[in-house]
C-alpha positions as a Markdown table, in Angstrom:
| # | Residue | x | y | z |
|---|---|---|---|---|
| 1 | Unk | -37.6 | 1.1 | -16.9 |
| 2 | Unk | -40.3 | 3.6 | -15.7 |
| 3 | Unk | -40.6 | 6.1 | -12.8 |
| 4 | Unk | -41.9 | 4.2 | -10.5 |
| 5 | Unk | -39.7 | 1.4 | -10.3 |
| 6 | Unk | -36.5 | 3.6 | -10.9 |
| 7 | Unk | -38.3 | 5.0 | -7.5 |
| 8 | Unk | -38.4 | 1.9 | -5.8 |
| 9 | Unk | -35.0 | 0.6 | -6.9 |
| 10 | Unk | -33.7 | 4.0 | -5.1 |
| 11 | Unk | -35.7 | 3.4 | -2.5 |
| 12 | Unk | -34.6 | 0.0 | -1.7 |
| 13 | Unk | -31.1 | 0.8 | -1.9 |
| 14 | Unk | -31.3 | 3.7 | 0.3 |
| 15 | Unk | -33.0 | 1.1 | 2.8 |
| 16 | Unk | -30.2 | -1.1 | 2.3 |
| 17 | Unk | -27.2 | 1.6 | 3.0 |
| 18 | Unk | -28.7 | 3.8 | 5.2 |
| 19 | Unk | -26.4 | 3.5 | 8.0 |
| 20 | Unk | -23.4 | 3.7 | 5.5 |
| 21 | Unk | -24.8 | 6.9 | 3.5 |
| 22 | Unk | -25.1 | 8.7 | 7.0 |
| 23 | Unk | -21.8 | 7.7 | 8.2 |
| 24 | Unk | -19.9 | 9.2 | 4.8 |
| 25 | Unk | -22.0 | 12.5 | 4.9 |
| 26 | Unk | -21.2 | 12.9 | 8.3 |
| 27 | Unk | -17.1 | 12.5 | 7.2 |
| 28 | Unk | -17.7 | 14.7 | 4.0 |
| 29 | Unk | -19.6 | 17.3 | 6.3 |
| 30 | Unk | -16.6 | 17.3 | 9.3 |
| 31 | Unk | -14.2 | 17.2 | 6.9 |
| 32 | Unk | -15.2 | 20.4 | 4.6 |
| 33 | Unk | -16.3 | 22.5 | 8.2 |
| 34 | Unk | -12.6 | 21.5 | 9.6 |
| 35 | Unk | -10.4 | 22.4 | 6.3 |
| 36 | Unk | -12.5 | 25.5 | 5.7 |
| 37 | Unk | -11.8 | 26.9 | 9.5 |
| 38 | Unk | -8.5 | 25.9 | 9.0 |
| 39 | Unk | -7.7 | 27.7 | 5.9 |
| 40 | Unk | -10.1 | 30.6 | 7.2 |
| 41 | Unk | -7.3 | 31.1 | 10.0 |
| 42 | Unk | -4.4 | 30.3 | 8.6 |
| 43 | Unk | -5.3 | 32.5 | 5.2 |
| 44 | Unk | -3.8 | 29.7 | 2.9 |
| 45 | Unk | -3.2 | 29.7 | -0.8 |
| 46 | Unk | -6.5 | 28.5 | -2.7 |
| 47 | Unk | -4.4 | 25.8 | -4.2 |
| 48 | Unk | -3.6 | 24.5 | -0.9 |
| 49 | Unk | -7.3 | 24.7 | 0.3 |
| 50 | Unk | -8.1 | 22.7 | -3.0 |
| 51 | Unk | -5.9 | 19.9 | -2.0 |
| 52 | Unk | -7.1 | 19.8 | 1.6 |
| 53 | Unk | -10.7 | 19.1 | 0.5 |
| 54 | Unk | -9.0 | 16.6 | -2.2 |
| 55 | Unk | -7.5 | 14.7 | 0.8 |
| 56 | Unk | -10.4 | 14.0 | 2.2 |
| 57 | Unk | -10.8 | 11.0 | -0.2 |
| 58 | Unk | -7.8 | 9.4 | 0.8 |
| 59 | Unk | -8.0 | 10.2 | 4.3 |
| 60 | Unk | -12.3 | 8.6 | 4.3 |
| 61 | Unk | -10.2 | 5.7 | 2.7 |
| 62 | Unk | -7.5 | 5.2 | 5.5 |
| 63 | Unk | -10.0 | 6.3 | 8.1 |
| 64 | Unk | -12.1 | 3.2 | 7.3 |
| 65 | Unk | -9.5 | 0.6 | 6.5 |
| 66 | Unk | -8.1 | 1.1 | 9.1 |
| 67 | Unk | -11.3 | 0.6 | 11.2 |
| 68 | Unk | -11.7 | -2.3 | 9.4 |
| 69 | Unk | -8.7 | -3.9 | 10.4 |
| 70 | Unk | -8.6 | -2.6 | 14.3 |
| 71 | Unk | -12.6 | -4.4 | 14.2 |
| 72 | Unk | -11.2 | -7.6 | 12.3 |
| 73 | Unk | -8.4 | -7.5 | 15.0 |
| 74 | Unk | -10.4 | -7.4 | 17.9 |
């Protein structure tokens, strides 16, 4: 595969999931900024400021299943 069509396969899916790639750098972003002034305040051990930013996975994951279901519901 050359450059230019590993540029155009990016390209295309970037087109395709646009919406999708803004909405989980916009959760990634708010959740880093809210753990970090968090742990700024509360001066918390860097093992626990670790596993904050870890949550995040799981919380983008029940954030958006359970959007999911409340739209499937409604």
């Amino acid at each position: 595969m050359n450059v230019a069509a590993v540029r155009e396969e990016v390209r295309n899916h970037v087109r395709e999931h646009r919406s999708g790639m803004v909405t989980d750098f916009v959760f990634a972003v708010v959740w880093v900024a809210v753990v970090s002034v968090l742990f700024d305040v509360l001066q918390g051990p860097t093992w626990a400021y670790h596993l904050a930013l870890a949550g995040g996975v799981v919380a983008y994951f029940g954030f958006f299943a359970s959007l999911e279901a409340a739209r499937e519901e409604a």
